[in-house]
VEXDREN-2710 file (C-alpha; in Angstrom, 1 decimal):
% VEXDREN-2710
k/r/px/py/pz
1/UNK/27.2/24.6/51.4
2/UNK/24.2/27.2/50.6
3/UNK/21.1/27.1/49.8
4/UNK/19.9/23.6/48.2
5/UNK/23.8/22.3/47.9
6/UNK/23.9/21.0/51.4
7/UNK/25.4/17.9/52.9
8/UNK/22.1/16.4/53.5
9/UNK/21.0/17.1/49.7
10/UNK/24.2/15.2/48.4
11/UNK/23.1/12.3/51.2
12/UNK/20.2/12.3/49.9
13/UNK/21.2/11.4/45.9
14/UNK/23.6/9.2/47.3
15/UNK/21.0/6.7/49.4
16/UNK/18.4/6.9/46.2
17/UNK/20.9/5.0/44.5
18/UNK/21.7/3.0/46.9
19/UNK/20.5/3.2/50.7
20/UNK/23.3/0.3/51.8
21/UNK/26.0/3.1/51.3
22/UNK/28.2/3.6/54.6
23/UNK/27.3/6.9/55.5
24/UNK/30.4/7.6/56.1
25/UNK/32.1/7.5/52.9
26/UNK/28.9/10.2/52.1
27/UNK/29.4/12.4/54.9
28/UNK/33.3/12.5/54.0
29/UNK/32.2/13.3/50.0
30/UNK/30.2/16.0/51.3
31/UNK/32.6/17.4/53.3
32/UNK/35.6/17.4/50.4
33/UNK/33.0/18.5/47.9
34/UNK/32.2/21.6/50.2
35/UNK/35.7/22.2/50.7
36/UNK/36.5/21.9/47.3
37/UNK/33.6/24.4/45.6
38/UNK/34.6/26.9/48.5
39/UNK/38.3/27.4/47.6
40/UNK/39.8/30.2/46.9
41/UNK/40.6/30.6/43.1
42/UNK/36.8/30.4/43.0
43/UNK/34.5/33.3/42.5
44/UNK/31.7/31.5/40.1
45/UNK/32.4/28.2/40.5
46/UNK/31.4/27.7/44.0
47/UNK/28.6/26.3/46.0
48/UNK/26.7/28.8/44.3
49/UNK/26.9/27.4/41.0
50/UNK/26.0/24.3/42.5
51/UNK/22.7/25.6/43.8
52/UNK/22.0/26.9/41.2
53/UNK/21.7/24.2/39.3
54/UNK/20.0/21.8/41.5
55/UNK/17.2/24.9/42.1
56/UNK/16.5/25.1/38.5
57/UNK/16.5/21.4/38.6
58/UNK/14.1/21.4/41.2
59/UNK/11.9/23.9/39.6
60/UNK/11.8/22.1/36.2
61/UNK/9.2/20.0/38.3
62/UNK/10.4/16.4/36.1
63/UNK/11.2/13.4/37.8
64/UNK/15.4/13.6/38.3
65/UNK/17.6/10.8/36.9
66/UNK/20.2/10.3/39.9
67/UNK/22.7/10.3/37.3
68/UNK/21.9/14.2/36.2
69/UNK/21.9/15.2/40.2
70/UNK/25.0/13.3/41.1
71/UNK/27.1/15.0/37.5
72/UNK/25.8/18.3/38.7
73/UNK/27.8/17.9/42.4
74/UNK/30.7/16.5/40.6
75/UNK/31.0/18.4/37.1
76/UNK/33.4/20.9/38.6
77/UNK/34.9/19.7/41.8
78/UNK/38.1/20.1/39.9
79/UNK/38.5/23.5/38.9
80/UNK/41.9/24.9/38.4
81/UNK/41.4/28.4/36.3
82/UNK/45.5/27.8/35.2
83/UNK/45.6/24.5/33.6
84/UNK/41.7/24.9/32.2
85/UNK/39.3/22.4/30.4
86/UNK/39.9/19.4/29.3
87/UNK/42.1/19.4/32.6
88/UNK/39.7/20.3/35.5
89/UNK/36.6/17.9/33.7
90/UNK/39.3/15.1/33.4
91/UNK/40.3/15.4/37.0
92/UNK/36.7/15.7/38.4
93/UNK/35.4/12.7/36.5
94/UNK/38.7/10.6/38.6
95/UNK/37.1/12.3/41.7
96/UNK/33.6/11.0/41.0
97/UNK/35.1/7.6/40.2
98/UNK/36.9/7.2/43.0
99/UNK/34.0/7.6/44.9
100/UNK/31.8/5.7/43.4
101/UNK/34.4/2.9/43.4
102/UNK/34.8/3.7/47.4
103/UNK/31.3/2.9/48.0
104/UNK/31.2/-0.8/46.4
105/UNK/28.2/-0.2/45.3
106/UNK/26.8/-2.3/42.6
107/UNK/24.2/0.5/41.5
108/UNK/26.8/3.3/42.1
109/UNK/29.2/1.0/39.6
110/UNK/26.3/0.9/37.4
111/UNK/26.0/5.1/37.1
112/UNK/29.6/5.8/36.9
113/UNK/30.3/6.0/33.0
114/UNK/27.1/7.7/32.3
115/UNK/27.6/10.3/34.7
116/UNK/31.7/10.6/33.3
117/UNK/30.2/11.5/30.2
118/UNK/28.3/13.8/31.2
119/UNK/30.4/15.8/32.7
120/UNK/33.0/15.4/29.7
121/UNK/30.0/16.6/27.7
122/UNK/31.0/20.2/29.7
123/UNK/34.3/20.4/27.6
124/UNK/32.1/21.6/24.8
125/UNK/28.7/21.6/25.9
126/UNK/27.3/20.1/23.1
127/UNK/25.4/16.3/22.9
128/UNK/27.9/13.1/22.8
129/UNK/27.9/11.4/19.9
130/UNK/27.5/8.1/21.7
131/UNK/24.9/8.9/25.0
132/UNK/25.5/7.8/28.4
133/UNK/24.0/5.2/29.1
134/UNK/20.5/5.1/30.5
135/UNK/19.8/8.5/29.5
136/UNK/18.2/10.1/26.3
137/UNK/19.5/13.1/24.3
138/UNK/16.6/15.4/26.3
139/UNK/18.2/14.7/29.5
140/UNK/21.6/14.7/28.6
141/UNK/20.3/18.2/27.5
142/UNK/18.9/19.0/30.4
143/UNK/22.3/18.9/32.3
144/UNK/23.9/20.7/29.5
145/UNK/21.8/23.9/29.4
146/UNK/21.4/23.9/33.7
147/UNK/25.2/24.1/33.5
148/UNK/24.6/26.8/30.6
149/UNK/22.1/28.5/32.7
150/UNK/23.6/31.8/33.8
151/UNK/24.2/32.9/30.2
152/UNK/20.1/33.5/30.0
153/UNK/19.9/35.5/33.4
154/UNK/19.1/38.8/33.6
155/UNK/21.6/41.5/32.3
156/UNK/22.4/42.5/36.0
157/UNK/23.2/38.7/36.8
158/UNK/25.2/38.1/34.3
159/UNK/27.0/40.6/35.0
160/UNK/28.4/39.3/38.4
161/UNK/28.5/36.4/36.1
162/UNK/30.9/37.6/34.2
163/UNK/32.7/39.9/36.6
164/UNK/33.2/36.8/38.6
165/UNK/35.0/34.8/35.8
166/UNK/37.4/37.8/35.5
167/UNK/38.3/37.3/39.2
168/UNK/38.8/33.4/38.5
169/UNK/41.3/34.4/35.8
170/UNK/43.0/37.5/37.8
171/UNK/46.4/36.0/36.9
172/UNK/45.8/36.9/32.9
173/UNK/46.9/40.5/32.0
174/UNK/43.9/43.3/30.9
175/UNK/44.7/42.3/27.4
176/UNK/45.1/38.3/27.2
177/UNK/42.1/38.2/29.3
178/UNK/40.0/40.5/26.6
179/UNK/41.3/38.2/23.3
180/UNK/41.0/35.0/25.4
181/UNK/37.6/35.7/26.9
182/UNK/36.1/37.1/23.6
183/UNK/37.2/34.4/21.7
184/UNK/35.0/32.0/24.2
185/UNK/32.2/34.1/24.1
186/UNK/32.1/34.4/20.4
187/UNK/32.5/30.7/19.7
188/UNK/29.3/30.3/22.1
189/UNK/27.3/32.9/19.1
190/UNK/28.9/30.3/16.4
191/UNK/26.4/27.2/18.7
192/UNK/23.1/27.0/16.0
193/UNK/21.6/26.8/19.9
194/UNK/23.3/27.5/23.1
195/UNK/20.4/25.8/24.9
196/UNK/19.9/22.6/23.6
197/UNK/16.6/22.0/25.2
198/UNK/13.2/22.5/23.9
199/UNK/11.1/25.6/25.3
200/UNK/14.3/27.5/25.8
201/UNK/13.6/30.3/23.5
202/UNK/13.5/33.4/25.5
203/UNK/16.6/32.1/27.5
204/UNK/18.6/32.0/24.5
205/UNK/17.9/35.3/23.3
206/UNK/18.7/36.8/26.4
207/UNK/21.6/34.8/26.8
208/UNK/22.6/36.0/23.0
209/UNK/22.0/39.7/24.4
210/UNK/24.6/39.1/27.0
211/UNK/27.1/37.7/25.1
212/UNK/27.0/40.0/22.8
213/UNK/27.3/43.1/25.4
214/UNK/30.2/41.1/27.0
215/UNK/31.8/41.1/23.7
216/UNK/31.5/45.1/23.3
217/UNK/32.2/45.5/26.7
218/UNK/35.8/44.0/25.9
219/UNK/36.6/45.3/23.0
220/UNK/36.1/49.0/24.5
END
């Protein structure tokens, strides 16, 4: 994996929760999750992404739930651009479960519905209603907007951003990709916040800015 999403990173999360787990089962997670986030209907969602978030996690400087770090590795190891959300979240929680379940891990057990919801908090990006357990509504938010992240980049990253998605979903025409994609990107202007977090102010007028010359961009 590149950069900071490397096997020994995922080890690492994996023995803070619990250091009796057979390395083994880790190394072999690892290895599937590489092999997974490098496939080749991916052009955004790849180890990349991953790094991504774990960087800006890093850089945030505040102590990291284990639950937070482990959602980020499995939020999208599912992702099938054809059958879509709620699909690919669905089948990435069962991935994370049955690993968790393959460790026998009493504190892994403990972790494995609050990081499930998180990652079915990615359908819609927006706080449960109930929280995960273990974790308040700043941290839940914290996942949220590092999965949100790229939407508050520069213009020139989002724009690989966003070229990228159109390779992930080469198999729509010119025409159902424009509708399709502009009615995502406009539901994200209908959000009262895209980030959720506080201090996230410049980000989401950037982010705004780029959504908003995506939109033009399509309809051109």
């Amino acid at each position: 994996m590149l950069s900071c999403a490397t096997e020994g990173r995922f080890k690492q999360i994996v023995s803070t929760v619990d250091p009796n787990i057979n390395d083994e089962i880790t190394r072999l997670m690892a290895q599937e999750l590489q092999s997974r986030y490098s496939e080749p209907q991916r052009a955004y969602h790849t180890p990349d992404h991953i790094a991504y978030m774990l960087n800006a996690l890093d850089l945030a400087g505040d102590p990291v739930h284990p639950t937070i770090e482990l959602a980020i590795w499995f939020h999208d190891c599912v992702y099938d651009p054809i059958k879509g959300g709620p699909w690919n979240e669905k089948e990435s929680i069962r991935v994370w479960e049955d690993f968790a379940d393959s460790t026998q891990s009493r504190a892994m057990a403990d972790l494995k519905p609050s990081v499930s919801a998180l990652i079915q908090a990615t359908i819609l990006h927006q706080l449960p209603d109930v929280l995960p357990e273990g974790l308040n509504a700043s941290q839940v938010a914290v996942f949220l907007d590092l999965d949100m992240g790229i939407l508050g980049e520069s213009p020139e990253v989002y724009a690989k951003y966003a070229q990228q998605i159109r390779q992930e979903y080469s198999h729509y025409s010119a025409e159902a990709y424009r509708l399709g994609r502009a009615k995502v990107l406009e539901s994200f202007l209908l959000h009262e916040r895209i980030f959720l977090g506080p201090g996230k102010e410049a980000m989401e007028q950037q982010a705004r800015e780029n959504i908003r010359g995506e939109i033009i961009g399509l309809t051109v």
